[in-house]
C-alpha positions in Angstrom: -11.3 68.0 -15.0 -8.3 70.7 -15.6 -8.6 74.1 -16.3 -8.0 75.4 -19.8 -7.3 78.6 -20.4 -8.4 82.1 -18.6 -10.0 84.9 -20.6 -10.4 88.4 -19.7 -12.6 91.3 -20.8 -12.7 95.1 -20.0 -16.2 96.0 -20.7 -17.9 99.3 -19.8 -19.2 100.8 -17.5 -16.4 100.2 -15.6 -15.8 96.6 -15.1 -13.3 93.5 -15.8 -15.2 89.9 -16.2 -12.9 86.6 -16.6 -14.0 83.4 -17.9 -12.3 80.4 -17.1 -12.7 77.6 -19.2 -12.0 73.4 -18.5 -11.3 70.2 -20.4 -14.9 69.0 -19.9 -16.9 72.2 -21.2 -17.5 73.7 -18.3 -16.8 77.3 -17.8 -17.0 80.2 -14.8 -17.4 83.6 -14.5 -15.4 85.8 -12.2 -15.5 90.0 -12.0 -12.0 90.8 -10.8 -11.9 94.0 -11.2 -10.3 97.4 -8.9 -12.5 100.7 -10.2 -10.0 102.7 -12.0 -7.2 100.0 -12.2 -9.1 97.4 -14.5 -5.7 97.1 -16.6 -3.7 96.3 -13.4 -5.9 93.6 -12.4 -5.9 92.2 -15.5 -2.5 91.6 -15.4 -2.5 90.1 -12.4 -5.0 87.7 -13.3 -2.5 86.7 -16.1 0.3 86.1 -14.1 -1.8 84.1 -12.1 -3.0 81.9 -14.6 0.8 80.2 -15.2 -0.2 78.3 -12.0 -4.0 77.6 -12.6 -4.1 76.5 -16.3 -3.6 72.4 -16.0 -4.7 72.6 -12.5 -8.4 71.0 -11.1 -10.9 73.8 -10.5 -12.5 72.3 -7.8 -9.7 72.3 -5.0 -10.9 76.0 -4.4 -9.6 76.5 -1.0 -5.9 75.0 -2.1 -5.8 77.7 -5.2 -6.8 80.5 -3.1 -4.1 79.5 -0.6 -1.5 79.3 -3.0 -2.8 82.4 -4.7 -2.2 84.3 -1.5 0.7 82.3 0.4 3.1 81.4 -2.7 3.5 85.4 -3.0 5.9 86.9 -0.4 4.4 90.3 -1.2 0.7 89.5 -0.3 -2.8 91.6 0.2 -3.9 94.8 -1.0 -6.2 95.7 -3.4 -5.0 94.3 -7.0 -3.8 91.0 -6.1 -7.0 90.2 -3.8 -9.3 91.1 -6.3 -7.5 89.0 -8.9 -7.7 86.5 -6.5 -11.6 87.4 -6.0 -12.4 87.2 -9.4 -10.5 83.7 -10.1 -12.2 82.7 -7.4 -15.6 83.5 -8.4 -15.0 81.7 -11.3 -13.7 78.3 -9.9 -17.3 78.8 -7.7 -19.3 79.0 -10.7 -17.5 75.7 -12.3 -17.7 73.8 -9.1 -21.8 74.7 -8.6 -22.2 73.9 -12.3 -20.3 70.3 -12.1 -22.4 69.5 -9.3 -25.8 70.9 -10.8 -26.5 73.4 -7.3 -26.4 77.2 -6.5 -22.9 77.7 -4.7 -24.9 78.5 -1.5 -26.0 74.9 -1.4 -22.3 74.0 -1.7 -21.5 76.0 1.6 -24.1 74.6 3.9 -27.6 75.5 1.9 -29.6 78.7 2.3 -30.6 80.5 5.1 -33.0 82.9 4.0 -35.0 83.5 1.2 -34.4 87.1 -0.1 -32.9 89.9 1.0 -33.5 93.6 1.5 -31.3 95.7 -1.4 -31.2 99.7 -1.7 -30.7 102.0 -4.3 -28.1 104.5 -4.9 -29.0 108.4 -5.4 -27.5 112.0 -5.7 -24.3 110.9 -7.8 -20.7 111.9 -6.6 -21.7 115.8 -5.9 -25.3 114.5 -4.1 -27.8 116.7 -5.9 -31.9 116.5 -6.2 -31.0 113.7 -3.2 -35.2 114.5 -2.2 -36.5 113.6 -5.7 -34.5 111.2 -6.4 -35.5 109.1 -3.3 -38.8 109.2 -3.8 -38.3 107.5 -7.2 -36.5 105.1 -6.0 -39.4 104.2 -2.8 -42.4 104.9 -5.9 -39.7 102.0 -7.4 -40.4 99.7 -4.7 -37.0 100.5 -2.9 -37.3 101.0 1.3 -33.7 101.6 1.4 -31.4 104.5 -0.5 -27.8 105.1 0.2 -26.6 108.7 -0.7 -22.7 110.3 -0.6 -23.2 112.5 2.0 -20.7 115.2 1.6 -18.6 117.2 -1.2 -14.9 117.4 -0.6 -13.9 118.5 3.3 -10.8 119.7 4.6 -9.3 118.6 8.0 -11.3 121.4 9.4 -14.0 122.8 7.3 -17.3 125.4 7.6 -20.1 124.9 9.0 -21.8 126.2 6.1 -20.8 122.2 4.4 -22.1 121.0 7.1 -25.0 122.7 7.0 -25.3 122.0 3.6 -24.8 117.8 4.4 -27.7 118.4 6.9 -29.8 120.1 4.7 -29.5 117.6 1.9 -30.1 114.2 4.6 -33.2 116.6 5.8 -34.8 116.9 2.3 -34.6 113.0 1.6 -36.1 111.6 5.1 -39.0 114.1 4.4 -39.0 113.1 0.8 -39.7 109.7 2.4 -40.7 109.8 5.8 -39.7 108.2 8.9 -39.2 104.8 8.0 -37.4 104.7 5.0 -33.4 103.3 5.5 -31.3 105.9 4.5 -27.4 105.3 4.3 -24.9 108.1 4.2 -21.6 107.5 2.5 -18.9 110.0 4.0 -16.3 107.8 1.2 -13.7 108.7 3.3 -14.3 112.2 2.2 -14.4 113.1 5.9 -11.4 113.5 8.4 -11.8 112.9 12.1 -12.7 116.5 13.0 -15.5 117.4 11.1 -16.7 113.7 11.2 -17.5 114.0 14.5 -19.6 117.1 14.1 -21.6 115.7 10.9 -22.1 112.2 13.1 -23.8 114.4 16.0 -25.4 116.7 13.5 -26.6 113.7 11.4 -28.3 111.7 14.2 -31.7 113.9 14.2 -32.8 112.3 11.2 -32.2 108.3 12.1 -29.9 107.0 9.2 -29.4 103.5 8.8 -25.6 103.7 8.9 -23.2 106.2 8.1 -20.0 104.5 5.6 -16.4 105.2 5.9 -16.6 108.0 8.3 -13.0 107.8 7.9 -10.6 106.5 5.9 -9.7 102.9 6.7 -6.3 103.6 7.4 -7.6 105.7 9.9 -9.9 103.5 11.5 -8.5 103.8 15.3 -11.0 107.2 14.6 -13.7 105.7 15.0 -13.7 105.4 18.8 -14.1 108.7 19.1 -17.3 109.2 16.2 -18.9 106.1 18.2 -18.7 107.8 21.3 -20.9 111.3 19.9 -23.3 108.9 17.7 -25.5 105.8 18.0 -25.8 106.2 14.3 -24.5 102.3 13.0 -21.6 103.0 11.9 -20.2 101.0 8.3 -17.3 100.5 6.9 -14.8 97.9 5.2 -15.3 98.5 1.2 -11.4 99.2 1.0 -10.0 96.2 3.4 -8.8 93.3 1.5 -9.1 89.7 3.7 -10.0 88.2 6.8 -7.0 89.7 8.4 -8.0 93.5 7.2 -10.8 92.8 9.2 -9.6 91.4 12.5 -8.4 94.2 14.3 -12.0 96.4 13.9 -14.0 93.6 14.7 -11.8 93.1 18.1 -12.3 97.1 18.7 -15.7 96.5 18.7 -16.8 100.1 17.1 -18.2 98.9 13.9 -22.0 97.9 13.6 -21.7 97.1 10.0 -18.7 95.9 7.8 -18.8 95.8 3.7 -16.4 93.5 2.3 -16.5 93.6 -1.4 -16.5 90.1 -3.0 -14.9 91.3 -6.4 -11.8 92.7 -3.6 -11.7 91.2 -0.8 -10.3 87.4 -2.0 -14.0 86.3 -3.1 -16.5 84.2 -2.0 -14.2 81.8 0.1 -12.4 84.5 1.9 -15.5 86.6 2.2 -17.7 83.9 3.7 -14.9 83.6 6.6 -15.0 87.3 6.9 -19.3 87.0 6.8 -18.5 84.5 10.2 -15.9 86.0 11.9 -18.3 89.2 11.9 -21.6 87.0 13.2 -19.0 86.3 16.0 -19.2 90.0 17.4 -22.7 90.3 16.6 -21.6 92.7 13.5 -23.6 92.7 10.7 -23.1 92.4 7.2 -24.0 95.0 4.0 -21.7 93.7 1.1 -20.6 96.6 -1.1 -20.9 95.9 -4.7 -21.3 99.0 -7.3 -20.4 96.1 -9.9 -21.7 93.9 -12.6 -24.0 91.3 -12.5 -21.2 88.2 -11.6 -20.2 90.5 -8.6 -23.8 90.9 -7.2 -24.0 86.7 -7.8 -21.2 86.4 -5.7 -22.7 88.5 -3.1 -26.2 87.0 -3.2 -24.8 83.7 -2.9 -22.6 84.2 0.2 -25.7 86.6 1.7 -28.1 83.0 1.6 -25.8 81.3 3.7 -25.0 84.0 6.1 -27.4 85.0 8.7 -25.7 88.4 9.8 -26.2 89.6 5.9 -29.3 92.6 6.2 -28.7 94.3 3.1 -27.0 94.0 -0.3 -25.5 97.0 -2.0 -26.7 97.0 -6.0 -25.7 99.0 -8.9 -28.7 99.2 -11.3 -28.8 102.7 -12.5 -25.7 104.1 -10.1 -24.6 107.0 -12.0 -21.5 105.2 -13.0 -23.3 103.1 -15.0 -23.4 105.2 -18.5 -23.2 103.0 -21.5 -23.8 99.8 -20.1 -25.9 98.7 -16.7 -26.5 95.7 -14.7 -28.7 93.9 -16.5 -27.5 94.7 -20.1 -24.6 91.8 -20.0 -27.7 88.9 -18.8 -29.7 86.3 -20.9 -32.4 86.1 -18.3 -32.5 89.8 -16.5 -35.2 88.5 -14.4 -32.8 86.6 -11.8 -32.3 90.2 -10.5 -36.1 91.4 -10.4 -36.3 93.6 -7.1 -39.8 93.3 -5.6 -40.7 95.3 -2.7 -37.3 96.3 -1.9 -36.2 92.5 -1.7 -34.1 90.2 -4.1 -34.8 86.4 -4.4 -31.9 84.2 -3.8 -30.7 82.7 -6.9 -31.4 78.9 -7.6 -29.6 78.1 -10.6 -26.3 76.3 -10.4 -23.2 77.9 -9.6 -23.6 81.5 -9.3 -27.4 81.2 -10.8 -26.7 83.7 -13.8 -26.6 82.7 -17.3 -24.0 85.7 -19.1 -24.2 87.1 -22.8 -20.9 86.3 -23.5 -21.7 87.5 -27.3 -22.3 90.7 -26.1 -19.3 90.9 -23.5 -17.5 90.0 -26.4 -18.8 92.9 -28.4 -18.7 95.1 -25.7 -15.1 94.3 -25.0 -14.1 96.0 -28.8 -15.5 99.1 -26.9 -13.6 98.7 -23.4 -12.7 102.0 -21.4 -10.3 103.3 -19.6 -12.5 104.7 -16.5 -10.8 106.3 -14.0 -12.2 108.5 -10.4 -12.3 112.1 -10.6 -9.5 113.7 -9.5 -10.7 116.5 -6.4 -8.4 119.2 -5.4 -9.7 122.1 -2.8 -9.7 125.8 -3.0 -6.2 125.9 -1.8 -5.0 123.7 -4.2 -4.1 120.7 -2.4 -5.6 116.7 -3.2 -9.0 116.3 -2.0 -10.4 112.9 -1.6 -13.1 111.6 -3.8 
């Protein structure tokens, strides 16, 4: 078997998908994709595909390292998520050939289901109290929320205040035992992160995410010494190697790799163990499509340190198009009492409309983040 030819598509909301086709009929899906850089991506899935086409999809692990290693200039976050979503792709083939679910490929299933949350309160977090207790009337027993506006280095209290108040009005909106996740997005320098970790605490989160930017991670000693709120993070580090030096500091409770960035499923199962080795668990981020929440739900079966999986249906980036809209059977993703199954089918266990990816791919878009700038002018980050 050889591969034929690589196909992208820029379909909204926000995404990329790639199918990879093969001499014998058998074809993968992959979402390599960077929010706001789809185009960039894109590209480097082209350039990639001078070295895959002719080649057998099932020696995975030799394409990804030659993918990585045959590039002086390696990492980051466009050339891993090429990488990812190739990868994804060559997956789906290879579970397809041999008629089994990718998780029964890496070792078979460990679990059953497993616990998702919902997103509420948008980019500006906003009727966060209502909108929790439609998601838990939904079945949900987890939400995840952005936690804060823009924040300078130093900042009022009166934002703070303003973060407290909003966390306060959601744990009442759904009372003690409801998982609540606060995404500070990097929003947050070191400072005031400290004060919103302490102030935070009262009301028993299930993690706080990126308290700091993940450049800045050496930061986080210092938040883990005023909290014993779990602290998250890993959404914007690319490979096994991103992740190596935080796991050894040993501040992290939770890391987030994202399959459609951080090299896949093969580089993300690796990252999945080296985490069980410090007793870290795992939360895989995914505000994606439906092939990058596969990924995730394949490589969560097999991994006993996965507790949660991140899930875009009805994120409010999704305008236009949502999760389920690109699926022939939308049922593989039915959430039932705040739990997904694991999917059984082979390869990634979706089945994708590739008429209406087609169609939708007329449409594209050209999303990009909000640029933030404070009162005094200056870049804020989003």
């Amino acid at each position: 078997m050889k591969i034929t030819k690589l196909e992208t598509f820029i379909v909204p909301p926000r995404w990329l998908f790639l199918k990879i086709e093969t001499d014998e009929g058998i074809i993968g899906w992959g979402e390599p994709v960077v929010e706001g850089r789809a185009a960039t991506v894109k590209a480097a899935v082209e350039e990639f595909s001078d070295y895959l086409v002719g080649k057998d999809p099932l020696r995975i692990e030799d394409h990804w390292q030659a993918m990585y290693r045959a590039g002086f200039y390696r990492g980051g976050p466009i050339l891993m998520s090429a990488i990812a979503g190739i990868d994804q792709a060559l997956w789906d083939i290879k579970g397809k050939y041999y008629n089994a679910p990718i998780s029964e490929l890496m070792g078979g299933a460990c679990r059953d289901s497993i616990r998702v949350y919902s997103w509420i309160g948008g980019d500006r977090p906003s009727d966060v109290g209502k909108a929790a207790k439609e998601a838990v009337a939904a079945g949900f027993t987890a939400v995840k929320m952005n936690g804060t506006e823009e924040l300078q280095y130093i900042d009022s209290y009166q934002k703070i205040d303003e973060a407290v108040a909003r966390i306060a009005a959601v744990r009442e909106a759904v009372g003690d035992y409801v998982g609540i996740g606060i995404d500070f997005h990097g929003r947050v320098h070191k400072p005031m992160a400290k004060i919103l970790a302490k102030e935070l605490e009262q009301f028993r989160p299930m993690f706080i995410e990126e308290p700091v930017l993940p450049e800045n991670n050496e930061a986080l000693r210092e938040i883990a010494r005023v909290t014993n709120i779990p602290i998250a993070t890993g959404e914007r580090m690319f490979s096994k190697w991103d992740f190596k030096k935080v796991l050894e500091d040993g501040y992290v409770d939770i890391i987030q790799p994202d399959l459609s960035h951080a090299g896949g499923i093969t580089e993300c199962k690796k990252i999945f163990a080296m985490a069980e080795a410090y007793d870290v668990a795992v939360a895989p981020h995914c505000p994606l499509g439906p092939i990058a929440l596969a990924s995730c739900l394949q490589v969560d079966a097999t991994s006993h340190n996965a507790f949660i999986q991140e899930q875009s249906l009805g994120i409010h980036y999704n305008q236009g198009s949502d999760l389920l809209d690109y699926l022939n059977d939308q049922k593989v993703f039915e959430y039932k009492d705040g739990y997904v199954d694991m999917l059984k089918k082979p390869g990634l266990g979706i089945s994708i409309n590739e008429e209406f990816v087609r169609k939708q791919a007329e449409e594209g878009h050209n999303w990009k983040n909000p640029v933030w700038r404070h009162k005094d002018g200056s870049i804020a980050e989003w």
